[in-house]
C-alpha positions as CSV (number, residue, x, y, z in Angstrom):
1,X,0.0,0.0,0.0
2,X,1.0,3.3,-0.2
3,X,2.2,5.5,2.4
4,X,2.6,9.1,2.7
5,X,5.2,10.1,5.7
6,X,5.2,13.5,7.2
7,X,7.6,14.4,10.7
8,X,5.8,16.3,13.1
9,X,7.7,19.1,15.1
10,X,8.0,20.0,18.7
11,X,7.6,23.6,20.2
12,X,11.3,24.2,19.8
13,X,11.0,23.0,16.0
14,X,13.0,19.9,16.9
15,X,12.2,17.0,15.0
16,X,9.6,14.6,16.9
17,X,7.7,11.0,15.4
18,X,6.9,11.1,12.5
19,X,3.2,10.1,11.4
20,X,2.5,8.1,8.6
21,X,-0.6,7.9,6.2
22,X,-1.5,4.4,5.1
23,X,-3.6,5.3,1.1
24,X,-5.5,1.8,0.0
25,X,-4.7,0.8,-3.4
26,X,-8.8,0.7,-3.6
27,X,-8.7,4.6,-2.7
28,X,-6.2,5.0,-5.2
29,X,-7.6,3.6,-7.8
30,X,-10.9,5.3,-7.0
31,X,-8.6,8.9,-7.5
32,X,-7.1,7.5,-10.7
33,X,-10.8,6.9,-11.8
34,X,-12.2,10.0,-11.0
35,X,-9.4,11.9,-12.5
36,X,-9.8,9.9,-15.7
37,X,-13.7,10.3,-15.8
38,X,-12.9,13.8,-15.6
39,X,-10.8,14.2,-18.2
40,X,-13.1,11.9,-20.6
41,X,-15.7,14.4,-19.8
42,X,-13.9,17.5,-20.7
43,X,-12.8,16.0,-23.6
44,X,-16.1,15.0,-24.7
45,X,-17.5,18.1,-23.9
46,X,-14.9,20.1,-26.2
47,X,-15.7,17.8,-29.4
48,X,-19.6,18.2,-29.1
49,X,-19.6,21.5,-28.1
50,X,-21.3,22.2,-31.3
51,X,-24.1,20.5,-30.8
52,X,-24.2,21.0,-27.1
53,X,-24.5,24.7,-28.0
54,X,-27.7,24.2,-30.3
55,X,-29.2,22.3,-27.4
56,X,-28.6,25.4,-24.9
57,X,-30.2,27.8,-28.3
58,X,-32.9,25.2,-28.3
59,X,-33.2,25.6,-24.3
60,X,-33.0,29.2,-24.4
61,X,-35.9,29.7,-27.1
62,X,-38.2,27.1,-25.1
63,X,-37.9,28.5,-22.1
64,X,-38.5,32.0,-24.0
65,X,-41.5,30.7,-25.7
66,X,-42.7,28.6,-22.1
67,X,-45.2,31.8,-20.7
68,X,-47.0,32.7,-24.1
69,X,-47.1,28.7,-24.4
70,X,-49.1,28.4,-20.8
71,X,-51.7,31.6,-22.1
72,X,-52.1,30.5,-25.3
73,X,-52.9,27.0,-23.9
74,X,-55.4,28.4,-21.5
75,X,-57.0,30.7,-23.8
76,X,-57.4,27.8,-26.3
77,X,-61.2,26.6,-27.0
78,X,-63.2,23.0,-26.6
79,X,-61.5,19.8,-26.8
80,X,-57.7,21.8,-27.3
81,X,-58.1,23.6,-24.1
82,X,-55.1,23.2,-22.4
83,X,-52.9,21.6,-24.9
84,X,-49.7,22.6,-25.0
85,X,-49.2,20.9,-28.9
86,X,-51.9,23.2,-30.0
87,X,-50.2,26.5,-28.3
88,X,-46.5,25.4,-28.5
89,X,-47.8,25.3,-32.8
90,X,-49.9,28.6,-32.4
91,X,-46.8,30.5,-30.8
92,X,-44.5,29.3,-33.8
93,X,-46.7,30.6,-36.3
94,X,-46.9,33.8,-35.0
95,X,-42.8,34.0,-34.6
96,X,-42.5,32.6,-37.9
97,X,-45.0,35.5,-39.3
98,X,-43.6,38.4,-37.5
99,X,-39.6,37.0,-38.4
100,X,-41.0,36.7,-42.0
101,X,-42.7,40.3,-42.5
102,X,-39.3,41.8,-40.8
103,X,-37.0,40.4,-43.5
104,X,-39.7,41.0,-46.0
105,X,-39.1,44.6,-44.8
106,X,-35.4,44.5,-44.5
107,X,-33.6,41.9,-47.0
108,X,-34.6,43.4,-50.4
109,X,-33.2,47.2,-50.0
110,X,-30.3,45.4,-48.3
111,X,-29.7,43.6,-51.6
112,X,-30.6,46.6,-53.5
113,X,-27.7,48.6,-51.3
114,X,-25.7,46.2,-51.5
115,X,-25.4,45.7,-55.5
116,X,-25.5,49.4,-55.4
117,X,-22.0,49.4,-53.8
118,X,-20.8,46.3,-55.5
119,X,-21.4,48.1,-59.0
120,X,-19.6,51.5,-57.3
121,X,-16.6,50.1,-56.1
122,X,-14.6,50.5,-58.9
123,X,-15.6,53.8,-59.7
124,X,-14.5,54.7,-56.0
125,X,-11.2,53.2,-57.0
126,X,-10.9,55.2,-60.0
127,X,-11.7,58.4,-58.5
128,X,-9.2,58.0,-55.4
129,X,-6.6,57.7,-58.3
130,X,-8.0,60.6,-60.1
131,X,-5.4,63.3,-59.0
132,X,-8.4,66.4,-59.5
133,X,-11.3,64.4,-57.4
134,X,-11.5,65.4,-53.6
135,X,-11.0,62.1,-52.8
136,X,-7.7,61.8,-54.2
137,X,-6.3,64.9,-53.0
138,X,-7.5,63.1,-49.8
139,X,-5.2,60.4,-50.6
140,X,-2.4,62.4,-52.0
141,X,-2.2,64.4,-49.1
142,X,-2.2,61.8,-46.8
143,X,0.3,59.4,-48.8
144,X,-2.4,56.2,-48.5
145,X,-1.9,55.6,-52.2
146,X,0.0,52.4,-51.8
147,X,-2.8,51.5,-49.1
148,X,-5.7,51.9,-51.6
149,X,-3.3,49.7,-54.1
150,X,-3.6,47.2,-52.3
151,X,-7.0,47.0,-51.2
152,X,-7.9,47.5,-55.0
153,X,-5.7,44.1,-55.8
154,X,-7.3,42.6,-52.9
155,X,-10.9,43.5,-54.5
156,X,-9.8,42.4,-57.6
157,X,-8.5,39.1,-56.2
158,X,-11.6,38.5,-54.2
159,X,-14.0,39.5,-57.2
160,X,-12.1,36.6,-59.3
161,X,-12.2,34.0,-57.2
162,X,-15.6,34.3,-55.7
163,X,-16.6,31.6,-58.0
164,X,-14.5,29.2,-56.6
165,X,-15.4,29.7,-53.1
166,X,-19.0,29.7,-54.2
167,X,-19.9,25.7,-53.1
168,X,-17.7,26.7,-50.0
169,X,-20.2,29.5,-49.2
170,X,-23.2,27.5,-50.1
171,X,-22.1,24.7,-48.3
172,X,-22.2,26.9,-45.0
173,X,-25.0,28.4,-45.5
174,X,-27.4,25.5,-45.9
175,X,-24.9,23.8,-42.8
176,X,-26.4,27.2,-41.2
177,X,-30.0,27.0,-42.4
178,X,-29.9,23.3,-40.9
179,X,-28.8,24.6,-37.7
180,X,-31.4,26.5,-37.3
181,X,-34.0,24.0,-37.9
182,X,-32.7,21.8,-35.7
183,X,-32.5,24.3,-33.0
184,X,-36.4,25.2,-34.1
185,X,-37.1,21.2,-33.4
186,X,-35.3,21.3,-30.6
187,X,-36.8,24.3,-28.8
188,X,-40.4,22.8,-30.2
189,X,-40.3,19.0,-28.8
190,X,-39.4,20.6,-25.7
191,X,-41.9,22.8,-25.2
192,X,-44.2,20.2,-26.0
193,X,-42.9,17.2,-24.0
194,X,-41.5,19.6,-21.0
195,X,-44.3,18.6,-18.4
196,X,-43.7,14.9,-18.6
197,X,-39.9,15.0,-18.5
198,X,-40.6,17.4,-15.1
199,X,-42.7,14.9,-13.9
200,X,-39.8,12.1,-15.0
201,X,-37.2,13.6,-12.9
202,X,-39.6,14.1,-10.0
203,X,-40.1,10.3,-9.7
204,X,-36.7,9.5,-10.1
205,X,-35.2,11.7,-7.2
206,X,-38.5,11.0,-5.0
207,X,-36.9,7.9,-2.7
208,X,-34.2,10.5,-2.1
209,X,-36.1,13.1,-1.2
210,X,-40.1,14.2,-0.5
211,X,-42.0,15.3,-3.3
212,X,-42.5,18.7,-1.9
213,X,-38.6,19.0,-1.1
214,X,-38.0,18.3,-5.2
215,X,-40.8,20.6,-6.2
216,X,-39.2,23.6,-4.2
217,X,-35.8,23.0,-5.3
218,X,-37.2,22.4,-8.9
219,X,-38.6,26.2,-8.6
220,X,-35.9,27.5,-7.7
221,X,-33.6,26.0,-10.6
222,X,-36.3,26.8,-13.0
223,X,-36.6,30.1,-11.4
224,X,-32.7,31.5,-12.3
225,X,-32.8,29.7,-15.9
226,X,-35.6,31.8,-16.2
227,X,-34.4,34.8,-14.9
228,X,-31.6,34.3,-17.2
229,X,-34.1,34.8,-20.3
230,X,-35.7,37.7,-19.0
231,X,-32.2,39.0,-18.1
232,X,-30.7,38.5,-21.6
233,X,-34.2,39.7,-23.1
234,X,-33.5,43.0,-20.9
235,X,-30.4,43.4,-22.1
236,X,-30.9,43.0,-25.6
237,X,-34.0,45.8,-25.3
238,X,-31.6,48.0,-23.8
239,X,-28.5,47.7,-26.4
240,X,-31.6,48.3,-29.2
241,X,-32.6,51.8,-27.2
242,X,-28.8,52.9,-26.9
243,X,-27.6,51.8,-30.1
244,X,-30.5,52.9,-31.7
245,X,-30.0,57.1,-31.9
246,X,-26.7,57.1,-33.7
247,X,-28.6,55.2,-36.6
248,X,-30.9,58.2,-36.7
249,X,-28.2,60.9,-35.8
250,X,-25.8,59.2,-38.9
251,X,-29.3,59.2,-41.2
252,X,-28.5,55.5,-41.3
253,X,-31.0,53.8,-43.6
254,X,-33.8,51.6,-41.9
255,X,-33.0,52.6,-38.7
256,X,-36.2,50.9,-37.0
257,X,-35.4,47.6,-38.5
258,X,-31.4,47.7,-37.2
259,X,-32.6,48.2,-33.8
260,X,-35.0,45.0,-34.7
261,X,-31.8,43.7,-35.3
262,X,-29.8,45.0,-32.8
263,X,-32.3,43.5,-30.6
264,X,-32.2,39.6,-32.0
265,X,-28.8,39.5,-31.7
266,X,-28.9,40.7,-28.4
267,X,-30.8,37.8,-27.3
268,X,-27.8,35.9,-28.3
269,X,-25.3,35.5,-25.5
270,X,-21.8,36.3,-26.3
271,X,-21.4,36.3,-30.5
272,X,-25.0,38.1,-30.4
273,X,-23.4,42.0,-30.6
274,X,-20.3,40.6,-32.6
275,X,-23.0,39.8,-35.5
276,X,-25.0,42.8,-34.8
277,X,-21.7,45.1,-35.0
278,X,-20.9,43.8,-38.4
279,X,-24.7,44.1,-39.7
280,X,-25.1,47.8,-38.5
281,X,-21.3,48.4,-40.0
282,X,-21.6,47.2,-43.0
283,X,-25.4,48.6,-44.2
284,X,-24.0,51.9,-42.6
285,X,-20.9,51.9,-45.0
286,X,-23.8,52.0,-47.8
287,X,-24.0,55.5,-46.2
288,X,-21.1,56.4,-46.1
289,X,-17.4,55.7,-44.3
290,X,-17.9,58.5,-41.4
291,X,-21.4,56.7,-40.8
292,X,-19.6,53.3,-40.4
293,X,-16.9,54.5,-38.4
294,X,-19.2,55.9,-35.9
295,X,-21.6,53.0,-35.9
296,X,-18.8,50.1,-35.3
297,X,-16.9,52.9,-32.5
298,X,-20.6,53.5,-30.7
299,X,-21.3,49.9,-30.7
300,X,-17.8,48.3,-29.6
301,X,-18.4,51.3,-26.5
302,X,-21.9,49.5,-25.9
303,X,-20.7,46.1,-25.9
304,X,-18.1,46.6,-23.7
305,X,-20.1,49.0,-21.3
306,X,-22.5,45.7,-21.4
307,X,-20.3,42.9,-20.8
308,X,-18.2,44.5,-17.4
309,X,-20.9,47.1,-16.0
310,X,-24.7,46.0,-17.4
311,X,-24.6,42.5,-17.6
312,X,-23.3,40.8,-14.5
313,X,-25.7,43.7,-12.6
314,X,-29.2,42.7,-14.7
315,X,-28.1,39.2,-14.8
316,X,-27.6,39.2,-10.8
317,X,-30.9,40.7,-10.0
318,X,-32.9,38.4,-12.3
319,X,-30.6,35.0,-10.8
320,X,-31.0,36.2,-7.4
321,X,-26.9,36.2,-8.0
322,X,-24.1,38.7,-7.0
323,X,-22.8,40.1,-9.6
324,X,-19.2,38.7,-8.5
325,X,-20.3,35.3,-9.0
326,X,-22.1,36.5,-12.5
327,X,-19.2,37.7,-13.7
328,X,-16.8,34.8,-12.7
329,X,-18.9,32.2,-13.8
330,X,-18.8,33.9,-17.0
331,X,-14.8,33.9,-17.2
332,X,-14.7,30.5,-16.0
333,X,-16.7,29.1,-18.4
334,X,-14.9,30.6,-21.4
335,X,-11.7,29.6,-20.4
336,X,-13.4,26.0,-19.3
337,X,-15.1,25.3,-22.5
338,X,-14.7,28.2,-24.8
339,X,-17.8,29.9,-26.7
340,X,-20.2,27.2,-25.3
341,X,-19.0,27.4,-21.9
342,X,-19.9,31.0,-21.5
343,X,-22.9,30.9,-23.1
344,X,-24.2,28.1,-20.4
345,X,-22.4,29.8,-17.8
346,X,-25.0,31.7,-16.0
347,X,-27.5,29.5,-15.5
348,X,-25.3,26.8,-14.8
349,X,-23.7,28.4,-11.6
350,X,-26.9,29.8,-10.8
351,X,-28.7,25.6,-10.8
352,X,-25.4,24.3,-8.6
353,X,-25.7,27.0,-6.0
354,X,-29.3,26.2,-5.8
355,X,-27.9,22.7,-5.2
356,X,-25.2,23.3,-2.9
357,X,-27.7,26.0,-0.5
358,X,-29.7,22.4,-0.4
359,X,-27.1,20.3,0.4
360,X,-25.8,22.9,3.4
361,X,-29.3,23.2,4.8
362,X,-30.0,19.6,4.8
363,X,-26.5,19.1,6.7
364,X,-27.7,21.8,8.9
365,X,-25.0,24.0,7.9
366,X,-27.1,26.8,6.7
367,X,-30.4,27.5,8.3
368,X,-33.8,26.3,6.7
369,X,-35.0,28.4,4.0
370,X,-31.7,30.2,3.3
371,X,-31.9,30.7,-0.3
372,X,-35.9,32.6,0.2
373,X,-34.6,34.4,3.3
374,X,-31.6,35.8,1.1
375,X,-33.0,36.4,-2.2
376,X,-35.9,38.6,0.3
377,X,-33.0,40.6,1.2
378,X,-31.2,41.1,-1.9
């Protein structure tokens, strides 16, 4: 077996007996076993992160969808009163309208703007070359004529072999559009079949602990996932009011529909704004280059005013969280499991210290009722 020796000391640090640890081969190989399991489960974690990301998208639009589910399914008539296959179906339709009549509204002048540019690049080219234009004097004066050289060639470069890269572009976006239906699947089946998986995991845990005991700590776990919705919902309202002006001030065009914008991608943890910076940017640049500037500076202040000063407060009110623990759980995460680890991060640390307030009041380290006593004073 083996043994771990240590050598006590006396008052006058004088060498006494020493006291030795006898370590079981069986506890040993329990460590070994743990350690291993642990690294399996990293390591499976990091190759199906994809997927276990569209699960958490699927997660976050079900829960999202959950309260207009319940209504709906109340308000429903006769024999379909109360079912949730009937509402969970009724609430799609009316996302799938509204999302349809938005890029209805928004996709064909953003073609139109786009193609617009497109056929007016080159004669942006030609004019910054074009010694009499304001433009080039622009240029001139500030010796950027080997800089717009090269961004001509890359252009050109780009132009030619756009036909190449097509099947690579088409390939992502139907691996994009497929996604997204699978995340729509996702989100729907559990919306649908949510009450009896609840009830599932009731009966499981139940000759651990009482019914009622499961049912409160159930409550509370759904309670923080869901004030992680309405959180992130908040905060994506929010980055659509104080985004919103400088489209107006810059006389940016469809300014109502980029905060519409703004606002889906808020609901996105994490990449959300990254997207939304690049949208508002580029349909900006149709503008003009001052109007882009401004856009991408305004929105890179917004996200990171969001990220270390808005988020961890909003998202520790609505977790019953401190915002320490908000914003720790959040670094953890990425540097834990990348892109996929922050966006569960939240919620995750929010369901284990449910857990562990449990476990310390039903070892009587805590005092009963701990969790309601502090989120009463918070």
């Amino acid at each position: 077996m083996p043994m771990l020796h240590f050598m006590r000391l006396n008052d006058d640090k004088r060498p006494a007996d020493k006291l030795e640890v006898t370590v079981s081969n069986r506890t040993m190989a329990r460590i070994i076993l743990i350690v291993l399991i642990t690294i399996g489960l990293v390591m499976a974690v990091v190759r199906i992160k994809t997927a276990l990301m569209l699960l958490f998208l699927a997660f976050f639009l079900a829960l999202a969808l959950n309260a207009p589910v319940i209504r709906i399914a109340k308000l429903l008539p006769g024999r379909i009163k109360g079912s949730r296959l009937a509402a969970t179906s009724i609430s799609y339709l009316i996302v799938i309208a509204v999302l349809a009549v938005f890029f209805a509204y928004v996709i064909p002048p953003f073609v139109h703007n786009t193609e617009k540019f497109i056929s007016a690049a080159p004669h942006l080219v030609k004019e910054t070359q074009d010694q009499s234009s304001a433009l080039g004097k622009f240029v001139r004066e500030h010796h950027l004529q080997s800089e717009v050289n090269n961004l001509s060639k890359q252009i050109s470069s780009k132009l030619t072999d756009i036909g190449g890269k097509l099947f690579v572009d088409i390939y992502g976006i139907v691996k994009d559009v497929f996604s997204l239906l699978a995340v729509l699947a996702l989100a729907f089946m559990m919306l649908v079949e949510g009450p009896r998986w609840l009830t599932f995991f009731k009966q499981l845990f139940l000759p651990f602990r009482d019914e009622k005991t499961i049912s409160r700590v159930g409550k509370e776990m759904y309670a923080v996932i869901k004030g992680y919705v309405n959180g992130q919902v908040l905060l994506a309202l929010i980055a659509a009011i104080l985004v919103g002006p400088v489209l107006f001030i810059m006389h940016v065009s469809y300014p109502v529909a980029l905060m519409v914008v703004v606002f889906i991608c808020g609901l996105i943890p994490l990449i959300g704004h990254t997207i939304g910076a690049i949208i508002l940017t580029v349909v900006a640049l149709f503008h003009s280059i001052t109007a882009a500037i401004i856009v991408l500076v305004w929105y890179i202040i917004y996200i990171n005013f969001e990220n270390y000063l808005l988020q961890p407060r909003i998202q520790a009110n609505t977790t019953n969280m401190s915002p320490l623990l908000v914003f720790a759980s959040i670094i953890v995460g990425i540097n834990f499991a990348g892109l996929v680890g922050g966006l569960i991060a939240i919620p995750v640390a929010g369901v284990l210290r449910v857990l562990i307030i449990e476990i310390l009041e039903y070892k009587n380290v805590l005092p009963k009722n701990y969790l309601e006593e502090n989120s009463k004073h918070s």
